[in-house]
C-alpha positions as CSV (number, residue, x, y, z in Angstrom):
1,X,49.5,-30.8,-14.1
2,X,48.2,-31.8,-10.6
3,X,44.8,-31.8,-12.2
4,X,45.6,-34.8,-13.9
5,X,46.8,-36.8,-11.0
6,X,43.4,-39.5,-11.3
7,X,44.5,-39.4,-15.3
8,X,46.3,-43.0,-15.6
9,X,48.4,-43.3,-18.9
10,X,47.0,-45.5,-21.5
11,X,44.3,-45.9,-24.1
12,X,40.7,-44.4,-23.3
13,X,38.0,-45.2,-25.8
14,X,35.5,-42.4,-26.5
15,X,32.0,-43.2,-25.3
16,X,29.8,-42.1,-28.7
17,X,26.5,-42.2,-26.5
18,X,28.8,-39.3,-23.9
19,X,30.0,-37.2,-26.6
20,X,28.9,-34.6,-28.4
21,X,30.7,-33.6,-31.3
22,X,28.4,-30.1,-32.1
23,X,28.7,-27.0,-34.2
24,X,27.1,-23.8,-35.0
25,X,26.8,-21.7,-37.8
26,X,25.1,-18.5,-38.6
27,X,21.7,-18.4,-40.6
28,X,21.1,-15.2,-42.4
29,X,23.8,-13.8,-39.8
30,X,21.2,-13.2,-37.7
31,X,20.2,-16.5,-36.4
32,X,22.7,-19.7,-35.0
33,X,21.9,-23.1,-36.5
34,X,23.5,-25.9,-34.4
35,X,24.2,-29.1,-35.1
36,X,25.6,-32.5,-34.5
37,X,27.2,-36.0,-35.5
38,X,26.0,-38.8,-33.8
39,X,28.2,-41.0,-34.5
40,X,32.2,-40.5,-33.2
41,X,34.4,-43.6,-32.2
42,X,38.3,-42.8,-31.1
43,X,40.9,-43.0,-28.5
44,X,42.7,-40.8,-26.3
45,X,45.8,-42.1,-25.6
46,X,47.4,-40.6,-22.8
47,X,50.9,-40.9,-22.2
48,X,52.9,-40.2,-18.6
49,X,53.2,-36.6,-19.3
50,X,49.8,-35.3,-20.3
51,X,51.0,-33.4,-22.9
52,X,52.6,-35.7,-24.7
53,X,49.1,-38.0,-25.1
54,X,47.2,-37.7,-28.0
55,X,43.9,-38.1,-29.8
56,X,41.9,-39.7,-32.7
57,X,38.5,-39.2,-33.7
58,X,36.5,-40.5,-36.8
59,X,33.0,-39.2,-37.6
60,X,30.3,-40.4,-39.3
61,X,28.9,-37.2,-41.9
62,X,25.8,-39.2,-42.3
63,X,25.1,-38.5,-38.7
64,X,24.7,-35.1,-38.6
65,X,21.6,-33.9,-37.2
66,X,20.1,-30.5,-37.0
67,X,16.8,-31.2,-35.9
68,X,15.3,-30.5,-39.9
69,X,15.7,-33.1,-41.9
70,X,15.9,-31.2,-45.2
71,X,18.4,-28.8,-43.9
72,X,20.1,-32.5,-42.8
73,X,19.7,-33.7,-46.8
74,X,21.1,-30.4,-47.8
75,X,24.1,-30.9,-45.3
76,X,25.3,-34.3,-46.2
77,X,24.7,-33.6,-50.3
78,X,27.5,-32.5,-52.3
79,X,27.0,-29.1,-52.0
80,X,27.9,-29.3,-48.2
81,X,29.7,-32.5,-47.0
82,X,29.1,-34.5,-50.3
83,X,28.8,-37.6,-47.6
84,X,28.4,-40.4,-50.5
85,X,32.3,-39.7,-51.4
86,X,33.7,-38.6,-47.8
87,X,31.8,-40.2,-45.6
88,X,33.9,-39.6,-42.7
89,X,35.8,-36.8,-41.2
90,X,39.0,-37.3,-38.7
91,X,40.5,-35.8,-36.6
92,X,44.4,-36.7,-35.4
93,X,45.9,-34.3,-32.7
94,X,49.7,-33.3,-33.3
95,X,50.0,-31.1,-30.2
96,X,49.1,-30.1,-26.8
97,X,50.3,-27.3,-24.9
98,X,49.5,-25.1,-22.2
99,X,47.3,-22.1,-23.1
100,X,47.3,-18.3,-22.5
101,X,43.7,-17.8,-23.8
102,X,42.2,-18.6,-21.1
103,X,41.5,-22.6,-21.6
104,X,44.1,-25.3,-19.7
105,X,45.4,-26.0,-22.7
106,X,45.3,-25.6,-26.5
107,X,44.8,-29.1,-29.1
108,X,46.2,-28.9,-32.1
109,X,45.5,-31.7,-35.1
110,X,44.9,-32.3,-38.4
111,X,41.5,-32.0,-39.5
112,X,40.5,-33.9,-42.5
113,X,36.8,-32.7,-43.8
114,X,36.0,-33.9,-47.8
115,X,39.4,-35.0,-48.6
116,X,41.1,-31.8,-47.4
117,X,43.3,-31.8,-44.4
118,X,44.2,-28.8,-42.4
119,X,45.8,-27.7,-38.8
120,X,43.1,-26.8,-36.4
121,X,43.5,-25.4,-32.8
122,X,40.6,-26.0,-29.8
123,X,40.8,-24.7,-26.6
124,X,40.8,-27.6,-24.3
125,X,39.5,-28.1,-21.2
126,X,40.4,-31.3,-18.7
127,X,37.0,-31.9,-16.8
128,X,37.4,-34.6,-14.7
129,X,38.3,-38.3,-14.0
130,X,35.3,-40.9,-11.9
131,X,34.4,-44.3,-12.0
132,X,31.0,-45.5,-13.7
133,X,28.8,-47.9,-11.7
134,X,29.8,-50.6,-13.9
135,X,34.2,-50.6,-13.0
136,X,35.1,-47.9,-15.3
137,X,37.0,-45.7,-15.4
138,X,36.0,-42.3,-17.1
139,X,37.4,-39.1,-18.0
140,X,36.0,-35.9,-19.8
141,X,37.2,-33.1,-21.8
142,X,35.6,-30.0,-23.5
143,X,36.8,-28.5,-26.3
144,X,36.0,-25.6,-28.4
145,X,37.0,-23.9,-31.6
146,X,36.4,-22.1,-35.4
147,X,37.1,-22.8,-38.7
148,X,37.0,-21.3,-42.0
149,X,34.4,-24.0,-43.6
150,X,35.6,-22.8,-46.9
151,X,39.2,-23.6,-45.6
152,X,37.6,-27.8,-46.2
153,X,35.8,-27.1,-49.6
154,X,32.6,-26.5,-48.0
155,X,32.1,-23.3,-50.9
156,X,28.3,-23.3,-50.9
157,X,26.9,-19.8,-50.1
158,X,24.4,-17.8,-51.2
159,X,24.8,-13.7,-51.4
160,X,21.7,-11.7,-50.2
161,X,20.8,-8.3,-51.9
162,X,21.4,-6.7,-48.7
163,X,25.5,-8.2,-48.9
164,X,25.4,-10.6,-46.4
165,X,25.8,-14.3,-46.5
166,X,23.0,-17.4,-46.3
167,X,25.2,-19.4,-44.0
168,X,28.4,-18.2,-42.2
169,X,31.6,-19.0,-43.4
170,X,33.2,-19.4,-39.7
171,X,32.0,-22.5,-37.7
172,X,32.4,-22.8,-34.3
173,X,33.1,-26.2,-33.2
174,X,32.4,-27.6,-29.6
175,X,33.0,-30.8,-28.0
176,X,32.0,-32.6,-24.7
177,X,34.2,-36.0,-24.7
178,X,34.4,-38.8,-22.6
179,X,36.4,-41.7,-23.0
180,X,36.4,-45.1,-20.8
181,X,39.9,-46.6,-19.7
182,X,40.3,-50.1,-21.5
């Protein structure tokens, strides 16, 4: 816990133009399409004992960007994210603990994608506090992940004569976070 000695307790708003809220998925299975949202806003709110704080994140679905704007389309129709009826996906953490994979420290929250809300777990890493020519305050985390995108309703696939899949059903999830002390 020493590493969060610079870490006061209280509310940090996440910095949308300092965060990246990416993802990656497998085209074919033999290529890796990432992507991002554009748009996050949220709070860390961290309490005396690190692992007691917690976090909240709302994204925008119709900011996700690929770099192709049909694939884009395709994303935020109802096939994929149906973004008209859920235009938002949030994220509230439940949990943080220390890790044995390998990361500080595992995230746990409830995920909410299309209406469906399930547990997730990222791997979490504390990067650093500083203070921002303008009298911020500023921390950053990393966090990484994979879910099951059918676990959330995202069912669209198409089977290839050979057996394999269009688009990969696991999504790896990464996030660079930073958050200003208010």
């Amino acid at each position: 816990m020493t590493a969060f000695a610079e870490l006061t307790p209280g509310i940090w708003n996440i910095d949308s133009a300092h965060t990246t809220v990416g993802f990656t998925a497998r085209h074919l299975m033999i290529t890796k399409v990432r992507g991002r949202f554009g748009e996050v806003t949220g709070a860390l709110t961290i309490a005396d004992d690190p692992t007691n704080s917690t976090v909240q994140a709302t994204i925008s679905m119709d900011s996700v960007t690929t770099g192709d704007d049909a694939r884009d389309a395709h994303l935020r129709s109802p096939e994929f994210f149906d973004v008209e009826n859920h235009p938002t996906m949030t994220f509230t953490s439940t949990e943080i603990r220390g890790s044995s994979r390998g990361a500080e420290f595992v995230l746990v929250g409830d995920l909410t994608v299309r209406g469906v809300t399930k547990s997730v777990e990222l791997d979490l890493e504390f990067e650093g506090v500083n203070p921002d020519p303008w009298g911020g305050i500023r921390v950053g985390f990393t966090a990484s992940g994979e879910i099951d995108r059918r676990d959330f309703g995202l069912d669209f696939q198409v089977a290839l004569d050979n057996g394999s899949l269009l688009v990969s059903e696991k999504i790896k999830i990464q996030l660079d976070v930073q958050a200003v002390r208010t």
